[in-house]
C-alpha positions in Angstrom: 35.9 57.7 -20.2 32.2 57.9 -19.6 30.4 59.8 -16.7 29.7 57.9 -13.2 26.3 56.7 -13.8 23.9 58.2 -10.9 21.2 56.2 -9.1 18.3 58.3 -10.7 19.9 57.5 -14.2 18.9 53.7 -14.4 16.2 51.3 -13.1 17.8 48.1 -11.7 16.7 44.6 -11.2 17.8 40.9 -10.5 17.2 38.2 -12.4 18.2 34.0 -11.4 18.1 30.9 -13.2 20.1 27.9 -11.8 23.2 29.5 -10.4 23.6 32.1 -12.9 22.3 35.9 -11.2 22.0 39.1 -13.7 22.4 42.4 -12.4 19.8 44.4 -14.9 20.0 48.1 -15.7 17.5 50.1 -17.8 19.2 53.2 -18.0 16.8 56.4 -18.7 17.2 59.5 -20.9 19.2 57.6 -23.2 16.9 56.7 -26.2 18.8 54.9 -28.9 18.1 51.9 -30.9 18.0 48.6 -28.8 21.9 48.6 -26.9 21.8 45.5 -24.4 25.3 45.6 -22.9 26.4 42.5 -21.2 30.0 42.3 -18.5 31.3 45.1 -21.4 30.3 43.2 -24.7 27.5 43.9 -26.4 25.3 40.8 -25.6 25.3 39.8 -29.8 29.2 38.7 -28.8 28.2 37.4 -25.0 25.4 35.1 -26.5 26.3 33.8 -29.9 23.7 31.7 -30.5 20.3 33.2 -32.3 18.1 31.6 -29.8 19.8 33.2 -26.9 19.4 36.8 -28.3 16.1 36.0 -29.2 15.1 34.4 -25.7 16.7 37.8 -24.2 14.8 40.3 -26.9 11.6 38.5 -26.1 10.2 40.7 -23.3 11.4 43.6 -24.8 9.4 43.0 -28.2 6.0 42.1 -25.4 6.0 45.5 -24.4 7.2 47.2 -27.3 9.8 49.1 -25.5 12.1 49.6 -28.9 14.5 52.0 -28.2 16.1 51.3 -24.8 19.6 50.7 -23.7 20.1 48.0 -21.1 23.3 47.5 -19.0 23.6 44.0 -17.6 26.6 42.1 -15.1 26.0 38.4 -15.4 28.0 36.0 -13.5 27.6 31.8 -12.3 25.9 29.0 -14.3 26.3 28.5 -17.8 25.4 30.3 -21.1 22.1 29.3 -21.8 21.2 29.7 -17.8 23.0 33.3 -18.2 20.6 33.9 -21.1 17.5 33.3 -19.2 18.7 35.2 -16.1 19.2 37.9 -18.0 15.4 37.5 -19.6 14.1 37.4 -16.2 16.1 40.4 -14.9 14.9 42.8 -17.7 11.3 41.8 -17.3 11.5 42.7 -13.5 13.1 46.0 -14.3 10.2 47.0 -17.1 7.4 45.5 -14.5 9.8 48.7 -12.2 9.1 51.0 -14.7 5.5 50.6 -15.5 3.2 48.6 -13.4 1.0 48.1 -16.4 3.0 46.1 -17.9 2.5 43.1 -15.3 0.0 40.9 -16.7 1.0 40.8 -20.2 4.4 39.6 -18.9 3.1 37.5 -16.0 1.0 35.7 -19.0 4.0 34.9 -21.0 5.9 33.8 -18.0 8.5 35.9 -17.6 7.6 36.9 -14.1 8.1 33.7 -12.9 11.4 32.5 -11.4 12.6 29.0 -12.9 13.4 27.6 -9.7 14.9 24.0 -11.2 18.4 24.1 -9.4 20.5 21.1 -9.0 20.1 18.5 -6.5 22.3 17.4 -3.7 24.5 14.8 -3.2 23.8 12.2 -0.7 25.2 10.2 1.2 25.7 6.8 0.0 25.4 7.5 -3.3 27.9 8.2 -5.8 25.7 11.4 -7.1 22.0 13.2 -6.3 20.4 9.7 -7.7 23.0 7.4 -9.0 23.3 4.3 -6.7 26.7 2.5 -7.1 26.7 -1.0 -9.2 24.2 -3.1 -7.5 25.9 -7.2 -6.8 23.9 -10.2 -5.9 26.7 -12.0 -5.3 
């Protein structure tokens, strides 16, 4: 069993995209080669897909920040909107641990929160947009 993780141990942060919201830690005093952890997998197994670990890594290789272990709980939306929660969430927790750091990430965009989300339904329609089938006659 591993020791209860105190508050002074980790840095957290939030990160959102569409409904998906990932609870970032960058845990301190714990230098090993780059350990992302993601709900108790390591996040190779969470995100399968090349593109997903590489949209995740990309902040970290910004700031050059190789040997850091990161614990993450990521829950709503899908996989790919997981993925870039959990991009957004570790940029906001290295922009916590240096301030320096801010306008190299702000240039990429990382700092920024995608605030697409999906559109209501109204009323009248059968979805956000779609009108039913129109009848002259």
């Amino acid at each position: 069993m591993t020791p209860a993780i105190k508050k002074t141990d980790y840095t957290p942060a939030v990160g959102k995209r569409k409904r998906a919201i990932a609870r970032v830690r960058i845990l301190n005093d714990r230098v090993a080669s780059i350990k992302i952890i993601v709900n108790g997998k390591d996040f190779k197994e969470y995100f399968p897909y090349f593109e997903w670990q590489e949209n995740i890594l990309k902040p970290l290789k910004l700031t050059g920040r190789d040997k850091i272990s990161i614990s993450v709980k990521v829950q709503g939306g899908g996989i790919k909107g997981q993925a870039d929660s959990v991009r957004h969430g570790i940029a906001r927790a290295l922009l916590a641990t240096d301030e320096e750091l801010r306008s190299s990430l702000r240039k990429e965009g990382f700092l920024t929160r995608d605030s697409r989300i999906k559109e209501r339904k109204k009323p009248g329609l059968k979805k956000a947009r779609k009108a039913p089938q129109w009848s002259k006659r």
